[in-house]
N, C-alpha and C positions, 0 to 999 in steps of 0.2 A: 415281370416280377409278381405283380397281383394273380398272374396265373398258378404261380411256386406257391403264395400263401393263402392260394382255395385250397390247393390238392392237398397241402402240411395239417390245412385245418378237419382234413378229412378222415382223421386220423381212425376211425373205427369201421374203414374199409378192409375188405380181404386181401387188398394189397396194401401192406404198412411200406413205409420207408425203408431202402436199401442201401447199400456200398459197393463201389468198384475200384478196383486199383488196376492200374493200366501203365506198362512200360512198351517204349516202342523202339522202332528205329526208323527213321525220315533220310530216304532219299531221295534229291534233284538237286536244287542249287537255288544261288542268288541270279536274278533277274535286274539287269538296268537296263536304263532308255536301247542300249548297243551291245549289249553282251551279256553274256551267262555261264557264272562262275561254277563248279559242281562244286559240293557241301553236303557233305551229309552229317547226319545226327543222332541225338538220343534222348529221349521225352519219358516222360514220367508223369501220370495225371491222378488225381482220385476227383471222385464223385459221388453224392447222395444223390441215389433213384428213386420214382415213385412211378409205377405201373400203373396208368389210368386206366388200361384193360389189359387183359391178358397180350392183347397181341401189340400193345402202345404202352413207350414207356419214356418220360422224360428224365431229364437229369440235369442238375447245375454240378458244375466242377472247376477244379482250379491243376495247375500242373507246371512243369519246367520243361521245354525244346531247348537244348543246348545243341548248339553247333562250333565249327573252329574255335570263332572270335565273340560269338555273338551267341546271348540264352535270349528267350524269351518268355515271360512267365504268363500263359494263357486263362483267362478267365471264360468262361465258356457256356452253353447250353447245349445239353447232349436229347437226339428229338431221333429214336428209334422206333421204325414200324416193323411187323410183321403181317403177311399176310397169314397164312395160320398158326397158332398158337405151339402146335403140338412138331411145328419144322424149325431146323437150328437157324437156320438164316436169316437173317433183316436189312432193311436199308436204312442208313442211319447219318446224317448230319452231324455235326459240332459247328455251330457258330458263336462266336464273341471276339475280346478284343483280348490283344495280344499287349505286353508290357516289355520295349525293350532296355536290356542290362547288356553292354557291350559294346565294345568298336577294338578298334585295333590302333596305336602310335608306334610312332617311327618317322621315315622320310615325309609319310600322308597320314596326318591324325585324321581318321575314320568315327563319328559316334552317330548312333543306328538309333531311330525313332519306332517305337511300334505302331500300329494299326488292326483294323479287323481282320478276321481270317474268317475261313470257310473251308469245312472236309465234309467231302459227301464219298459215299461209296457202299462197302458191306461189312455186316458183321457176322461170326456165327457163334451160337450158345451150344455149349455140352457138358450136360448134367454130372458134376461130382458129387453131391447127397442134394436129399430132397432142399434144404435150404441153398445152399452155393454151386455156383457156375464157373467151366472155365471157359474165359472167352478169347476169341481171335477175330480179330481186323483186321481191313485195308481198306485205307482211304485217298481219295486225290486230293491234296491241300495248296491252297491259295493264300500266304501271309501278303497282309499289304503293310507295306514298311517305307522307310525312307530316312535317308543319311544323309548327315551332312559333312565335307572333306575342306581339312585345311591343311593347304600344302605349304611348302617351307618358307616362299613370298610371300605368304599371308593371304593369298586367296583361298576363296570360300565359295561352294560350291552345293545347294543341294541340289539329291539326285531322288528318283521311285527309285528302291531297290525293293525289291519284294522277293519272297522266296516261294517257289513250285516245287513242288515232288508227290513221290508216293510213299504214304507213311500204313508200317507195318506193325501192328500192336497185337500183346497179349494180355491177360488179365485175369481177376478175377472176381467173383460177385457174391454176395450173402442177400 
């Protein structure tokens, strides 16, 4: 965080403050101790950037993963490199923590804990005017999660449920 309010106070840089808007779609599944449910979904993020150099750029964001049963509302650091400036592609992270909204009742009342996540993978930038970008991802993501199940006798159960996949986004950047 102290890193986010040097770069903000940097403000009379040639790189000012940015925007992105990001919608995606996440596919794999939930993950427990013995089995793996497929799930797939649909994410929606925004973020303010700041280019510490032409080819490095970080970003704090916030966003929704919605799946079947279960959203999670992600709080996040976005931490993209490039190696040159002037090529669309990058390698780019998202780490922070995830918030979970959901479970599922019935025969097994199901309610879902969030946890950290992690996406690493690529991005690519293609210039629409000199200030805005349209961009495209893909990343491999890592939710760590955990549920707790009470079934009809009243036992109570938790379980890691975490969820894998590959998550596909598009967007776009001022």
């Amino acid at each position: 965080m102290a890193l986010w309010v040097f770069l903000l106070g940097n403000s009379q840089s040639e790189c000012p403050l940015g925007f992105q808007a990001e919608v995606g779609y996440l596919v794999g599944g939930q993950v427990t101790s013995n089995t793996f449910a497929y799930q797939s979904g649909l994410s929606a993020r925004t973020l303010m950037v700041k280019h510490v150099r032409p080819t490095f750029l970080l970003g704090l964001g916030v966003g929704l993963d919605m799946y079947d049963y279960i959203n999670f509302v992600p709080v996040f650091l976005k931490i993209e490199a490039r190696i040159n400036p002037d090529k669309t592609g990058a390698l780019v992270a998202y780490v922070g923590h995830s918030f979970a909204d959901g479970g599922s009742e019935g025969v097994i009342n199901q309610k879902f804990e969030g946890g950290g996540f992690l996406e690493i993978g690529r991005s690519w930038r293609y210039n629409i005017t000199e200030e805005s970008n349209f961009l495209f991802g893909l990343t491999l993501k890592h939710q760590f999660a955990s549920s707790e199940i009470k079934n009809l006798v009243g036992q109570e159960l938790e379980e890691k449920t975490d969820f894998d996949g590959i998550h596909f986004r598009i967007g776009v950047s001022f």
